[in-house]
C-alpha positions in Angstrom: -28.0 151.8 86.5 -27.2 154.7 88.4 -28.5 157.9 86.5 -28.0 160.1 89.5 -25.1 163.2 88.7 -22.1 164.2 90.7 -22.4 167.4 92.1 -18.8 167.9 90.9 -18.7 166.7 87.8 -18.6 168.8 84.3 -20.6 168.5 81.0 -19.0 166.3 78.5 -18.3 169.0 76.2 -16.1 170.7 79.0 -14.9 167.7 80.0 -13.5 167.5 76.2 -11.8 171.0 75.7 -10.1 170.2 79.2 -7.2 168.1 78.5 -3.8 168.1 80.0 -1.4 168.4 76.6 2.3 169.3 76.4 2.6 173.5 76.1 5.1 172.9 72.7 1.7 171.3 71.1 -0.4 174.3 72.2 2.3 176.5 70.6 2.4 174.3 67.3 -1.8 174.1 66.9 -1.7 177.8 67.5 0.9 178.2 64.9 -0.9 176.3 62.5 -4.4 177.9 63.4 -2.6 181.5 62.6 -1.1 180.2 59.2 -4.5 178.8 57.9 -5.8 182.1 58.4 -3.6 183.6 56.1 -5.0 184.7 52.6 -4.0 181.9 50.6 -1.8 182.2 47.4 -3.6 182.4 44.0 -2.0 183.1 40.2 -2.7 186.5 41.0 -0.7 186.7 44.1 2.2 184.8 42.5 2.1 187.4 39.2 2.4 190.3 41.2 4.8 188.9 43.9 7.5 187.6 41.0 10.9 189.0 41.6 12.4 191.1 38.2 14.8 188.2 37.9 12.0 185.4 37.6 10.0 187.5 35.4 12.6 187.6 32.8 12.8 184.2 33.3 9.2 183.6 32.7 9.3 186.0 29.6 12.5 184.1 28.2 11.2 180.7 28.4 7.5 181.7 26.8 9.6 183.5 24.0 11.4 180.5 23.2 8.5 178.4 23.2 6.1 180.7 20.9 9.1 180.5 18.5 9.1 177.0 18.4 5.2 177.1 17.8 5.8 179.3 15.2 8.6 177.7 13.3 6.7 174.4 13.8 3.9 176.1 11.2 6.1 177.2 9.2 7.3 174.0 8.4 4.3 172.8 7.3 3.6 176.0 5.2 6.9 174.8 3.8 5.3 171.0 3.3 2.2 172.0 1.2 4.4 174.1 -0.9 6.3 171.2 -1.6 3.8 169.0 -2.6 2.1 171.2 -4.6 5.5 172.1 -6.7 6.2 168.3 -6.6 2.8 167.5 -7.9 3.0 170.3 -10.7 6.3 169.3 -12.1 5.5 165.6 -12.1 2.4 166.4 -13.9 4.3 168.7 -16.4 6.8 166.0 -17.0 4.1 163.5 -17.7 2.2 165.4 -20.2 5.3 166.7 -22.4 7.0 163.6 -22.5 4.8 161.9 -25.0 2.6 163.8 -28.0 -0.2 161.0 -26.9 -0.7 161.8 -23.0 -4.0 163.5 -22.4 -3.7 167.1 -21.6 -6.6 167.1 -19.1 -4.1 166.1 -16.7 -3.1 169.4 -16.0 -6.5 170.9 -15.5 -6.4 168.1 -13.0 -3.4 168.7 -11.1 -4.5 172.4 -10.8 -7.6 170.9 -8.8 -5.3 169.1 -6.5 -3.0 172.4 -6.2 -6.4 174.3 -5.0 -6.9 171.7 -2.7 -3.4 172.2 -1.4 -4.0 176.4 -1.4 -6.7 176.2 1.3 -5.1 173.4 3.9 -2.1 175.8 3.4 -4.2 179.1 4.4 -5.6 177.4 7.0 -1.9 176.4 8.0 -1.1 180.2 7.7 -4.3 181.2 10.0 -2.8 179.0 13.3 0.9 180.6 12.4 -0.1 184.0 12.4 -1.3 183.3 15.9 2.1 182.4 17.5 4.5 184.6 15.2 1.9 187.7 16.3 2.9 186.8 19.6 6.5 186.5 18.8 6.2 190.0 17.3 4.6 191.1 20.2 7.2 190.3 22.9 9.8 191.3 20.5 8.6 194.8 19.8 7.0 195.7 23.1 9.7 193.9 26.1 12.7 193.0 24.3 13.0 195.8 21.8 13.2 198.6 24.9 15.3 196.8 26.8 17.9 196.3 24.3 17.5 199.2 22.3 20.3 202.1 23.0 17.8 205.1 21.5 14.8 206.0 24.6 11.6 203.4 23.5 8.6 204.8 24.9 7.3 202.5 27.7 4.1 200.6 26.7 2.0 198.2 28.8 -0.8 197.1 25.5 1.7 194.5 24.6 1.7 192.8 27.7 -2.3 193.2 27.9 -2.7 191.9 24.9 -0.7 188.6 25.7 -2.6 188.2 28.3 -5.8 188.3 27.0 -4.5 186.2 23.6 -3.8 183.6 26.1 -7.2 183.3 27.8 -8.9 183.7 24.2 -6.9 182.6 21.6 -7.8 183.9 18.4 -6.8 184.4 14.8 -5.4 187.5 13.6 -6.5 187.1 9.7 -9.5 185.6 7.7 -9.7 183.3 5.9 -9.7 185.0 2.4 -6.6 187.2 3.6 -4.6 184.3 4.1 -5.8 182.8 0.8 -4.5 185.5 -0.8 -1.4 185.8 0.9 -0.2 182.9 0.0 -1.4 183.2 -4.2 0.5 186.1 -4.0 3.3 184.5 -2.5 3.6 181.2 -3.8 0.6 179.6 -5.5 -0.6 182.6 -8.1 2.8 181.2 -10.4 1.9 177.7 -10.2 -1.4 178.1 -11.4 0.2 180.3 -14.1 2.5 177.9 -14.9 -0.1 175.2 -15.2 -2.2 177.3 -17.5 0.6 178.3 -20.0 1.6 174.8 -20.1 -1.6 173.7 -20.3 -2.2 176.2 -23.8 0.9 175.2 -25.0 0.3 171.4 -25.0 -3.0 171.8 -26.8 -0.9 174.3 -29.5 2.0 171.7 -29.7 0.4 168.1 -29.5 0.0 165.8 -31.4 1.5 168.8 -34.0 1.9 172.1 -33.9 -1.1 174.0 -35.1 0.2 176.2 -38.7 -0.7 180.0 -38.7 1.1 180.3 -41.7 -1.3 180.8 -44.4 -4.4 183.4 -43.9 -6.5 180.0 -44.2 -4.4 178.4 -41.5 -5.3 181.3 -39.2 -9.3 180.9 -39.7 -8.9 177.4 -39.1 -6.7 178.1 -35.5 -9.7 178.3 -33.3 -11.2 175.8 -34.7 -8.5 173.2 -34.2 -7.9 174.3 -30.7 -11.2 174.2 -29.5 -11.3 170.5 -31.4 -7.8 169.6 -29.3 -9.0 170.8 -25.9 -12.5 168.8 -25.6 -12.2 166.4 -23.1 -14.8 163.8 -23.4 -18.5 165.2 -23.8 -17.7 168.6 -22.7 -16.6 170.4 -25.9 -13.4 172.2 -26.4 -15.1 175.9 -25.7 -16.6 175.0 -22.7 -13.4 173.5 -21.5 -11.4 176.8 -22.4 -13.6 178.6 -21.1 -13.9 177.2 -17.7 -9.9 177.8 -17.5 -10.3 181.6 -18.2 -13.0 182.0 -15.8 -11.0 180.0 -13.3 -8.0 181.9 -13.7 -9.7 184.9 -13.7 -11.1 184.3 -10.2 -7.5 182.9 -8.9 -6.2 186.6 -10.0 -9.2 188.4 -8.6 -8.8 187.0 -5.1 -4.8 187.7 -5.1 -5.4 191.6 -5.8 -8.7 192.0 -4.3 -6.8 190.6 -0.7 -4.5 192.9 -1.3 -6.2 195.7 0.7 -7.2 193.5 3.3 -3.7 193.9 5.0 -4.2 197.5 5.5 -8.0 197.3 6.8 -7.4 193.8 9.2 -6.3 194.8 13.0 -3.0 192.5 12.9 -0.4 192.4 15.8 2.2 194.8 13.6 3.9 196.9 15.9 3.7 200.6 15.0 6.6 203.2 14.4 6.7 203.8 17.9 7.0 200.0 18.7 3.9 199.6 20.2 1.9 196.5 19.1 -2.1 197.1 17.3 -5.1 195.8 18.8 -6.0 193.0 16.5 -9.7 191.3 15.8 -10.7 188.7 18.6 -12.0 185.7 16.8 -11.5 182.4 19.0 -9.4 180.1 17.3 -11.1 177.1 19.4 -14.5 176.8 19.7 -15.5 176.3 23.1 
């Protein structure tokens, strides 16, 4: 084989960038060359560079869907209401109908209607999260726009979106919600149950006399005999009642402060929206 090198010829490389193309492809390659080099587009490019018309747009259709969130929690606030009102009256209507039915089926039920309290604060804790947001757009972007009086303009609420939506996080704890809904719902249930439950043991199988200033030592005695339910003894039972409605009323009323202390989304006089306590709602 011939290794020897033309004097004319080029290096391969050369040879390579050297080729006869049509001028319209230059023109396209360089076109595409200077587009490449443009800063490409990001999410915070396309935030900034939305028109006014998109943006309410935007804002319209993420309104409509937090309110759907929303009422989609509320509806199953509404469920575990239900059951526990369901539960309670069927219960009721058990233990009155006949003088023999066992009374400890009340205590019972009120069990199940604590069981139903905390899946229903928990319920609460995830709707607080998209009604705050609800309240949020309403008070800080629609409220100015529609309002005929001058609304201060504020920017938090639209800060606070945005970091609610990187971070999710509940707005209440646990024992507020608790005792929003006892004070809403559940405190007169369990209140129910327990009157019902002292007037069973008064009525069945006979009502207990207080006539006679005998009858009236004996009361105490009879009632403690009528609520013993199996080996634990009629006092004991009693008095787990008292002590357990005693702690249902304490947590109503001792929550009660809570609403003033916790940072919630409630928009001020002035419309503007308060910071509120970042705790993630999923764990990462």
């Amino acid at each position: 084989m011939n290794d020897e090198v033309r004097p004319g010829s080029q290096p391969v490389d050369q040879d390579i960038h050297i080729t006869n193309v049509p001028q319209s492809f230059r023109a396209f390659a360089e076109e595409v060359h200077k587009r490449a080099e443009k800063p490409r587009t990001t999410p915070v490019n396309i935030a900034q560079k939305l028109l006014p018309a998109e943006f309410n747009m935007a804002m319209a259709h993420f309104y409509r869907g937090e309110v759907q969130r929303s009422n989609v929690w509320r509806g199953r606030l509404d469920a575990t209401t239900n059951w526990a009102v369901i539960t309670a009256g069927a219960t009721l209507s058990f233990v009155f109908s006949s003088p023999d039915n066992p009374h400890f089926a009340i205590p019972i039920n009120t069990l199940l209607v604590s069981i139903f309290l905390f899946m229903e604060a928990r319920r609460y804790r995830y709707y607080e999260v998209w009604a705050n947001r609800v309240r949020v757009l309403e008070t800080g972007y629609f409220a100015p726009m529609l309002s005929h009086r001058t609304v201060p303009p504020d920017k938090d609420w639209a800060e606070h979106i945005a970091a609610d939506l990187i971070t999710p996080h509940f707005t209440i704890s646990e024992w507020e919600a608790v005792g929003r809904r006892l004070r809403s719902n559940y405190l007169w249930i369990f209140v129910l149950l327990s009157l019902s439950w002292t007037l069973k043991i008064y009525i069945h199988p006979s009502p207990i006399p207080v006539v006679t200033e005998a009858d009236r030592k004996i009361f105490w005695d009879l009632f403690f005999q009528r609520a013993t339910v199996g080996l634990a003894p009629g006092w004991m039972v009693v008095l787990f009642g008292a002590l357990f409605n005693a702690t249902i009323i304490f947590v109503a009323f001792s929550t009660l402060r809570l609403k003033f202390r916790s940072n919630n989304i409630y928009a001020d006089r002035n419309g503007r929206p308060r910071s509120s306590s970042r705790k993630r709602v999923f764990s990462p």
